[in-house]
C-alpha positions in Angstrom: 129.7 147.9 187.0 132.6 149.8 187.2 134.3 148.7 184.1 131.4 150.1 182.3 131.0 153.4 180.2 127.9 155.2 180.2 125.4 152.4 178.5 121.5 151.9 178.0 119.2 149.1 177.3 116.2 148.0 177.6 114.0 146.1 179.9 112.0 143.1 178.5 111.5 139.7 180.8 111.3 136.4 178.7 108.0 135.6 179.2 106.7 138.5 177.1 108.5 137.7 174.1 106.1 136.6 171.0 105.0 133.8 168.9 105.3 130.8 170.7 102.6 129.0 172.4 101.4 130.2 175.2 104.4 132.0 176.3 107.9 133.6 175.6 110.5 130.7 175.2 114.1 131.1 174.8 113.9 130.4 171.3 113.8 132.3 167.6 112.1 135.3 169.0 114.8 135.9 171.7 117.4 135.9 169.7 115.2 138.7 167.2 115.1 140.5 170.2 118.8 140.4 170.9 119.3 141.5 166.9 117.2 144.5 167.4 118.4 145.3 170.8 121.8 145.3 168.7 121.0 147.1 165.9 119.1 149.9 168.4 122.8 150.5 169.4 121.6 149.2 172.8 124.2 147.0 175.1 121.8 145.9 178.0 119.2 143.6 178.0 117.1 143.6 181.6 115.0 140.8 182.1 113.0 139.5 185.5 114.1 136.2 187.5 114.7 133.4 185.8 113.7 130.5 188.4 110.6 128.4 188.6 107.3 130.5 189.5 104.9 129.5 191.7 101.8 130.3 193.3 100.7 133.8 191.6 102.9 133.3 188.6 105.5 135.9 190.2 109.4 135.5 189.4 109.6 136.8 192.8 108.1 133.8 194.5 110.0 130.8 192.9 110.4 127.1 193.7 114.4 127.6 193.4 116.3 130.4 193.4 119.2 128.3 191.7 116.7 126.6 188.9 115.5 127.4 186.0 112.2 128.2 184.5 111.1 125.1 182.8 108.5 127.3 181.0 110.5 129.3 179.1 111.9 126.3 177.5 111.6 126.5 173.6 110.4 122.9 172.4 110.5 123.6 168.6 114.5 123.8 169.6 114.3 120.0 171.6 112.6 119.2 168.7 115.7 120.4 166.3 118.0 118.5 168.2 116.5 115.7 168.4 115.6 115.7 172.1 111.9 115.3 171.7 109.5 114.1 169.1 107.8 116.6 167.0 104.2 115.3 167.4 104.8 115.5 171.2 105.1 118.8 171.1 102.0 120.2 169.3 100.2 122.3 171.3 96.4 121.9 171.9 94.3 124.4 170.6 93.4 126.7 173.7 97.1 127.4 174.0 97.0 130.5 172.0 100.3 132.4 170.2 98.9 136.0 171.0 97.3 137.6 173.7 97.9 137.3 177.6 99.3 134.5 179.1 97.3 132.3 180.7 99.8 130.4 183.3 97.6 128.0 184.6 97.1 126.5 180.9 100.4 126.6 180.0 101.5 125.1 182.9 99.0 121.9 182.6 99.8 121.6 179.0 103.6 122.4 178.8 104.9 120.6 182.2 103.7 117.0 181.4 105.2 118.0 177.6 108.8 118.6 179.2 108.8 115.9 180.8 107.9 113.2 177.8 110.8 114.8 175.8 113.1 114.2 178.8 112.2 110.7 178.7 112.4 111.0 174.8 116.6 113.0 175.6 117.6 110.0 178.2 116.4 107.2 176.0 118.0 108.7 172.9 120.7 111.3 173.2 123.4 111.1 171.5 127.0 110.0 173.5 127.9 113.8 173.6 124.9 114.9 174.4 124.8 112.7 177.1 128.2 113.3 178.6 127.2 117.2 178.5 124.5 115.8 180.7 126.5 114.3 182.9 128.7 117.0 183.3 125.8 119.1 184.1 124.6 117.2 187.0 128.0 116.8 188.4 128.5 121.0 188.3 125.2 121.6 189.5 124.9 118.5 192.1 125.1 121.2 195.3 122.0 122.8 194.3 120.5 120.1 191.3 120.2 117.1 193.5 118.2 119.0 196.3 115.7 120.8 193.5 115.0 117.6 191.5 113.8 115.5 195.4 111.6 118.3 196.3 110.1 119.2 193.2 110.0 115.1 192.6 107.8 114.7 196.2 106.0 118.3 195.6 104.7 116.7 192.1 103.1 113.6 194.3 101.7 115.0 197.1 100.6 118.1 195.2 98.8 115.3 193.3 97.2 114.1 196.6 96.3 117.2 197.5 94.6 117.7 194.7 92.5 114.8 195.0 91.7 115.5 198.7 91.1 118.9 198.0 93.7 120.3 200.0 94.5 124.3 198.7 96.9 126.8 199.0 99.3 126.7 202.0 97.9 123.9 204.2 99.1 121.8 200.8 103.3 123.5 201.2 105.7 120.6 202.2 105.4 121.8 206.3 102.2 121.1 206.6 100.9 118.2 204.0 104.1 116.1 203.1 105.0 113.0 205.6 107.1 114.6 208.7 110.4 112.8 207.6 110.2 114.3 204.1 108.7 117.4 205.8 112.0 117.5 208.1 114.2 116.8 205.3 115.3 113.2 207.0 118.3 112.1 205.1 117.4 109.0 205.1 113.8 109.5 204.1 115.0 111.8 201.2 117.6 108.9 199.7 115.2 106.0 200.2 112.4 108.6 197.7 115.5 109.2 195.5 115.9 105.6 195.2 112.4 104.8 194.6 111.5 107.6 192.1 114.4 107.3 190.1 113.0 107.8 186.7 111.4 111.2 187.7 113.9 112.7 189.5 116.3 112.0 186.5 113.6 113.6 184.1 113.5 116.6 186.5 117.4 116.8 186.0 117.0 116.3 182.0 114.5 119.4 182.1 117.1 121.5 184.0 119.8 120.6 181.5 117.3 121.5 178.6 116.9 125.0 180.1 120.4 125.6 180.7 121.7 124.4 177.3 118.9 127.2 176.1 120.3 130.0 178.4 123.5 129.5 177.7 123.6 129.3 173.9 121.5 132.7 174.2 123.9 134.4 176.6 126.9 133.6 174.5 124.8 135.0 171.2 124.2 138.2 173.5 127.2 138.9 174.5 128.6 138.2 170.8 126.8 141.4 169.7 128.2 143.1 172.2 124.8 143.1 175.1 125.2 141.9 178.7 122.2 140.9 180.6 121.0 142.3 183.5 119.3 139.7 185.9 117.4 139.8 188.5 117.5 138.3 192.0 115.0 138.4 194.6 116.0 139.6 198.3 113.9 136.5 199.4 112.7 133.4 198.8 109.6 131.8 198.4 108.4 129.4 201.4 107.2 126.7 198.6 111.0 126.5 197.6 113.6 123.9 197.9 116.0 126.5 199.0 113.3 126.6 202.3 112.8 123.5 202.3 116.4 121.9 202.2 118.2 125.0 204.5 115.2 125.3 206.6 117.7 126.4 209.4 119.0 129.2 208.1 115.5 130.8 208.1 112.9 131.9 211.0 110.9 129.0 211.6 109.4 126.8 214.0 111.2 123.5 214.9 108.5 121.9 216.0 105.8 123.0 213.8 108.1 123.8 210.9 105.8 127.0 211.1 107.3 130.5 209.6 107.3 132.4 212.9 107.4 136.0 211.0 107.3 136.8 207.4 108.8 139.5 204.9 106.8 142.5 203.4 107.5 146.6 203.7 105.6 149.1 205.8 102.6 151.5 204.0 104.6 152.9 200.9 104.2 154.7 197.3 102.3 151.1 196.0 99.8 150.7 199.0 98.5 152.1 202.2 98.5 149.1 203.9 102.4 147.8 203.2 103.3 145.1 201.3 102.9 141.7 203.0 105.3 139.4 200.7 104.8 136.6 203.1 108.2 135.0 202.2 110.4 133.3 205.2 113.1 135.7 206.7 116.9 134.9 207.3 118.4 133.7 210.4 121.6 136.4 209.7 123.1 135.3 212.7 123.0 131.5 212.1 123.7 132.5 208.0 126.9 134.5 209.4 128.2 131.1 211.2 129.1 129.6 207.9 130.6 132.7 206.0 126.6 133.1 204.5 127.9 130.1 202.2 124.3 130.1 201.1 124.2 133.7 200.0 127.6 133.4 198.0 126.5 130.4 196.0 123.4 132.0 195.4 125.5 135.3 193.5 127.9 132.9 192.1 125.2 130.8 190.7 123.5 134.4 189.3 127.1 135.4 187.6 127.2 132.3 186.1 123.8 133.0 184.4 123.8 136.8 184.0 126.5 139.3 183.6 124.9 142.2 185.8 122.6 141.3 188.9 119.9 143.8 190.1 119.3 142.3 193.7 115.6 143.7 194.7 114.7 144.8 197.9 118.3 146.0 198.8 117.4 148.2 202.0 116.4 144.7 203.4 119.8 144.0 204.1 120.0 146.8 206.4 117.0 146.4 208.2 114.1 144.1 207.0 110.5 145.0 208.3 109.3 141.7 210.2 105.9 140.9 210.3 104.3 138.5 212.6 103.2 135.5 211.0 99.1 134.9 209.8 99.1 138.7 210.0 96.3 140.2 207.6 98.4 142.9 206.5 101.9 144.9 206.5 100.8 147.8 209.2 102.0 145.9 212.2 105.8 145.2 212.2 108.8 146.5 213.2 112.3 147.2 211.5 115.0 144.6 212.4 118.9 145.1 211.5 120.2 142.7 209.2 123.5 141.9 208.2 124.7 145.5 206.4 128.0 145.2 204.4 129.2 142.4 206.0 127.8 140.4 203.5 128.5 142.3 200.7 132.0 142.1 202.3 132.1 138.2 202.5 130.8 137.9 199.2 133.6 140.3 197.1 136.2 138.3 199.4 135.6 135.0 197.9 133.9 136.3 194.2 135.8 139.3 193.6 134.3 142.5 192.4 130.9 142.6 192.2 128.6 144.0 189.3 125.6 144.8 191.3 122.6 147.2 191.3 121.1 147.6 194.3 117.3 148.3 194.4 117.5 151.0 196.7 113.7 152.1 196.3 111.3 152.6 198.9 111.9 153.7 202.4 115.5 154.4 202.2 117.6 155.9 205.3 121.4 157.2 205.1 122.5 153.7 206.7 121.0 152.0 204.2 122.6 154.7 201.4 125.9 154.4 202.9 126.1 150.5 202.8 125.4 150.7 199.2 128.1 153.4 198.3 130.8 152.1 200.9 129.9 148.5 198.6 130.2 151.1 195.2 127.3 149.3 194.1 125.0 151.7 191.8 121.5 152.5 192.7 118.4 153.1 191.0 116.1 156.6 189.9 112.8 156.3 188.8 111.2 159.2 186.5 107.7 158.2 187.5 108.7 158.8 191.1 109.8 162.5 190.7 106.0 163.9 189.9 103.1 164.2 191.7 99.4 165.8 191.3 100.8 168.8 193.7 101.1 172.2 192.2 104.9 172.5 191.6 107.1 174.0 194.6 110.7 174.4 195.1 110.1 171.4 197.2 109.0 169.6 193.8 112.0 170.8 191.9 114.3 168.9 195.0 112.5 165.3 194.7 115.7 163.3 193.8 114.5 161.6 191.1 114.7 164.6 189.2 117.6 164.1 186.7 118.7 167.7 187.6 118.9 166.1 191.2 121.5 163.0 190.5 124.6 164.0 192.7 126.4 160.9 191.0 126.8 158.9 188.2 126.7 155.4 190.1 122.9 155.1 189.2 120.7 153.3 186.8 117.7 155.6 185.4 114.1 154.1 184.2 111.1 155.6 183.1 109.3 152.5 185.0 109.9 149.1 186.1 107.8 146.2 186.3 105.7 147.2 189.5 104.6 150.4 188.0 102.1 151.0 185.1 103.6 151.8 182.0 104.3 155.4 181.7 101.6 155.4 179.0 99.3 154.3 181.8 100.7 156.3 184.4 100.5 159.6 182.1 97.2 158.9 181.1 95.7 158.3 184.5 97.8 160.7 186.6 95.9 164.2 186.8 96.1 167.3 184.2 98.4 169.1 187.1 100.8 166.3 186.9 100.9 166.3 183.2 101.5 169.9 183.1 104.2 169.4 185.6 105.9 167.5 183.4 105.2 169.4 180.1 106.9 172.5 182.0 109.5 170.1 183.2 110.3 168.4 179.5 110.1 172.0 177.9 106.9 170.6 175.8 103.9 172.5 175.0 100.5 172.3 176.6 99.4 170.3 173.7 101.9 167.7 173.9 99.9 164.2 173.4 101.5 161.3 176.3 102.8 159.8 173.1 105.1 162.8 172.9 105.5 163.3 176.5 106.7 159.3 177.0 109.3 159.9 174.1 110.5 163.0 176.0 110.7 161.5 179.2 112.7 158.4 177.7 115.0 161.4 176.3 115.6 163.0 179.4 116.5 159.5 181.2 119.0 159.0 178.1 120.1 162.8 178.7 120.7 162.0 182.9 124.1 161.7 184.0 123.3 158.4 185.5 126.1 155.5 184.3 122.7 153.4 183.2 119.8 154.1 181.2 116.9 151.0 181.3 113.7 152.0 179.4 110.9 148.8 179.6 109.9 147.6 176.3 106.5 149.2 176.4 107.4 152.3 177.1 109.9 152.4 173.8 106.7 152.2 171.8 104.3 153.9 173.9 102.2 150.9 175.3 99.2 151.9 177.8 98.2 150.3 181.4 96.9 147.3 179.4 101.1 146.7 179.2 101.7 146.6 182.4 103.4 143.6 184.2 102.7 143.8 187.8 100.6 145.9 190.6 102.2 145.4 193.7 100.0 143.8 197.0 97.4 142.2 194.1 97.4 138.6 191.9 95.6 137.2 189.4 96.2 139.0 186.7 100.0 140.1 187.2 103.1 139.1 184.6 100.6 138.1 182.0 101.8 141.1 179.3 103.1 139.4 176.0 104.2 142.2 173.4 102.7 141.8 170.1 105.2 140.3 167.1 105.0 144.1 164.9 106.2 145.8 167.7 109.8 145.6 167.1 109.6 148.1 163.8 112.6 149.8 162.9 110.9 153.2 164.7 111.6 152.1 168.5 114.8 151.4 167.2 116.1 153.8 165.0 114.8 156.1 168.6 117.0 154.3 170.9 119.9 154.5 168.6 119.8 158.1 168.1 119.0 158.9 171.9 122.2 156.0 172.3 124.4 158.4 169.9 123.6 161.8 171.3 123.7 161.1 175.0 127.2 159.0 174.7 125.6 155.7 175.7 126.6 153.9 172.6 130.5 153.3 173.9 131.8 149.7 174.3 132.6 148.5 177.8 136.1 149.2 179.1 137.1 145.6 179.7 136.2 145.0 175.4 138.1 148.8 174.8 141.3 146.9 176.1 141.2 143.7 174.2 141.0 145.3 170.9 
C-alpha cells in the first residue's frame, strides 16, 4: 500500500447487500453501493472472502480458496444476457428479499438454479461468449480443473451420504468417498472426469458466470476511483479442493488421510477457551521445497480479483498454535514456528511489491511485529480494543489502540470488524464505566446517547494518523448487535446480517464525505496523481 495517500472506506461483505432473493448478489445493488461509496468521497471498499462457503456458512471455511462464491451470483443479470431463461430463475416463495439470510434455503433453491442456466449458457451462448469461456478455462485450468472434480464427486457422494444418513465430517472426502478418489488417484480422477462430463463442464460454466460478474464490478469500482480490499484466510478449510488435491503440503496422515493436528488460537479477547478453527495446518517445510508455489498462486490469484489483500491470522505465519487433532477445545496446544518472512520474501520475488494488510490482532510478540514491518506491510488498530470496564489508569491511556498511541502511519484503523458486535452493540452492552471512559476519551458529555458516541468514535478513527480508515457499514448508521456478522467460537446464526435497502440515505454519506474532507482522506492514490 505504499503508493497510497491517506484513504478511508468502508467495510461491507457481498452477502449483506439488499434486494435480491435470499441474498446479496453481485448485481444492481452492488454497483449502488459502489455509487454511494463514491459519492461519500470514500476510495475503499472492504468486503469478506469471496470463495465458496461451507459447513457454518463462514467465508473463512471455503471449498476453494481460488473459487468463487456461486451464491453471490446475480441471475436477473444471466437472465439479461441471455445465459438462462427467465422463468428458471423465479424464486420460490420462502426465499424472502429482506430479512436474514437463511443459507441453507438459498443454497437448496439457488445451486440446482445455477446449474440449469449453465446448461441453458453451453447449449446457447453465443460464439463470443463462448470463446470467452474457453479462454477462461484455459487461464484458470491450474486451479479450475481440480475445483470442478472435487466439487463434481463431493455433489455425488454428498448425495449418498445424505441418503445413508451419513453427517458432518465422517461424510468429508477422507473418510466417505472411494479410497482412489479419496487419495486423489490420477487415474481414478480422469476416468470420473470422463464419465461426468456434463457436470463438471456445468461446474466450470458457473465459475465463468461468477467471474464475468466480479470482474465487470471491479472494473466499475475502480472507474470511480475505489479499490477493493479482499480478504484471504491464513487457512483452509479441510472440505476443500485445495486439501484435497495438495493433501501433501498439509499435516495429515498417509494412511488414514486423517488431520494429525488442527489450527485455532490459545484463550483470547473472543473466548476463554481459544479458538479451535479446526482447519488442516501447513507442512512449511515440505511447502518451502517448491518455492511455496502453492502460496504464490494463491496471492497471485487474490491480485487478480482484488486490489488490496487483508491476509487474516497474520501472526500464524510466525508461529501457529497447533492443536492435537479430535481435541474438544483450544487450551491444550503449543506454539510452532512457521515460515516468518521467508515467504513473504518468496512471494515479492516473483509478484513484486505487495499491497498487503496484515491482521496482526491477537497475541502478538515483537517477532511477529518485526516480520510485518521488515515486509512494510501495514497492520491493523481496533477502537473497540482500546476500552475496558476498568476505571481509567495511566495504564489505560497506554493501550495501543488508542489513536494517541499509533507510533506510525503503516496501520489501518476500524471501529470493528466482522468478529466483533457492532459498536452499537458493543456500546450498548459494555458497562456505564466503559461508556464514560469513552465520553471522557471523545471529549462528549455525560449525556451523550451511543448514537452520538458511535459518530464520535468513527471521527476519531478518521482523525488517527493511521494511512487507513475502514468503518463497517453498520456502524456508519448506527446499527445495534442485531447487525452483527460473526461471534467468534459459535455457528448457527453467524454471517446472516443483510442491511435494509433505506439505509444508504444521503446522511451516512454526506458523514463520511465530510469526515473524508477534514481528516485528508479524500486524496487520489499516488499511482492515478502521476497519470494525470
Amino acid at each position: 500500500m505504499d503508493n497510497m495517500e491517506r484513504n478511508s472506506g468502508v467495510l461491507l461483505h457481498i452477502t449483506s447487500l439488499p434486494g435480491t432473493p435470499g441474498i446479496g448478489t453481485l448485481g444492481k445493488e452492488a454497483y449502488k453501493f459502489v455509487d454511494w461509496l463514491h459519492g461519500a468521497g470514500q476510495t475503499l471498499w472492504q468486503i469478506l472472502p469471496l470463495g465458496p462457503t461451507g459447513y457454518g456458512d463462514s467465508p473463512y471455511a471455503s471449498f476453494s480458496t481460488f473459487a468463487g462464491n456461486p451464491l453471490l451470483i446475480d441471475l436477473d443479470d444471466l437472465a439479461a444476457r441471455g445465459w438462462a431463461d427467465a422463468k428458471d430463475i423465479v424464486p420460490p416463495s420462502y426465499i424472502k428479499r429482506k430479512g436474514k439470510i437463511d443459507f441453507g434455503s438459498v443454497v437448496w433453491w439457488k445451486m440446482p438454479v445455477l446449474y440449469t442456466c449453465a446448461a441453458c449458457f453451453l447449449a446457447n451462448a453465443s460464439p463470443e461468449d463462448k470463446a470467452r469461456y474457453e479462454a477462461f478455462k484455459q487461464e484458470q485450468a491450474a486451479w479450475l480443473d481440480g475445483f470442478a472434480a472435487y466439487t463434481s464427486i463431493k455433489k455425488f457422494y454428498d448425495a449418498q451420504a445424505e441418503k445413508e444418513q451419513v453427517h458432518g465430517v465422517k461424510s468429508m472426502w477422507n473418510q466417505f468417498w472411494p479410497k482412489d478418489l479419496a487419495r486423489h488417484d490420477d487415474a481414478a480422477v480422469a476416468t470420473w472426469e470422463a464419465e461426468h462430463h456434463d457436470d463438471i463442464e456445468q461446474i466450470k460454466a458457473v465459475q465463468f458466470f461468477f467471474a464475468e460478474q466480479w470482474d465487470a464490478l471491479k472494473q466499475y469500482a475502480n472507474g470511480k476511483g475505489i479499490r477493493i480490499v479482499g480478504d484471504i484466510p491464513i487457512f483452509v478449510a479441510a472440505d476443500s479442493a485445495d486439501v484435497w488435491a495438495n493433501r501433501h503440503l498439509f499435516q495429515f496422515d498417509d494412511e488414514t488421510l486423517l488431520q494429525t493436528c488442527c489450527a485455532g488460537v490459545p484463550p483470547d479477547y473472543f473466548s476463554e477457551t481459544g479458538q479451535l478453527w479446526g482447519n488442516p495446518l501447513y507442512d512449511w517445510d515440505e511447502m518451502k521445497k517448491d518455492g511455496y508455489a502453492w502460496w504464490v498462486a494463491r496471492i497471485r490469484n487474490m491480485l487478480r480479483l482484488v486490489d488490496i489483500v487483508r491476509i487474516d491470522h497474520f501472526r500464524g505465519f510466525e508461529a501457529y498454535w497447533k492443536i492435537p487433532y479430535g481435541s474438544p477445545n483450544a487450551i491444550q496446544g503449543e506454539w510452532i514456528k512457521g515460515p516468518g518472512k521467508d515467504l513473504f520474501d518468496t512471494i515479492r520475488e516473483k509478484l513484486g511489491d505487495l499491497p498487503i494488510i496484515a491482521e496482526n490482532l491477537g497475541v502478538i510478540t515483537d517477532e511477529v511485529e518485526k516480520i510485518r514491518t521488515d515486509c512494510g506491510l501495514p497492520g491493523m488498530k481496533i477502537f473497540q480494543f482500546a476500552f475496558n470496564d476498568n476505571e481509567w489508569t495511566e495504564e489505560s491511556a497506554a493501550i495501543k489502540d488508542l489513536p494517541h498511541n499509533y507510533t506510525t502511519s503503516d496501520q489501518v484503523v476500524y471501529t470493528g470488524t466482522h468478529d466483533n458486535d457492532t459498536t452499537a452493540g458493543f456500546l450498548t452492552a459494555c458497562t456505564e464505566t466503559c461508556r464514560n471512559n469513552i465520553r471522557n476519551y471523545l471529549g462528549l458529555p455525560p449525556t451523550a446517547s451511543v448514537k452520538t458516541m458511535t459518530a464520535a468514535l468513527i471521527r476519531a478513527a478518521f482523525a488517527s494518523t493511521a494511512q487507513s480508515c475502514v468503518i463497517p457499514l453498520q456502524d456508519v448508521y448506527a446499527v445495534g448487535t442485531a447487525g452483527r456478522m460473526n461471534m467468534p467460537s459459535t455457528t448457527g446464526s453467524n454471517w446472516a446480517w443483510r442491511m435494509d435497502d433505506k439505509l444508504l440515505d444521503d446522511k451516512g454519506s454526506a458523514m463520511l464525505r465530510q469526515f473524508s474532507l477534514l481528516y485528508g482522506r479524500n486524496r487520489k492514490p499516488r499511482a492515478e496523481q502521476a497519470q494525470e
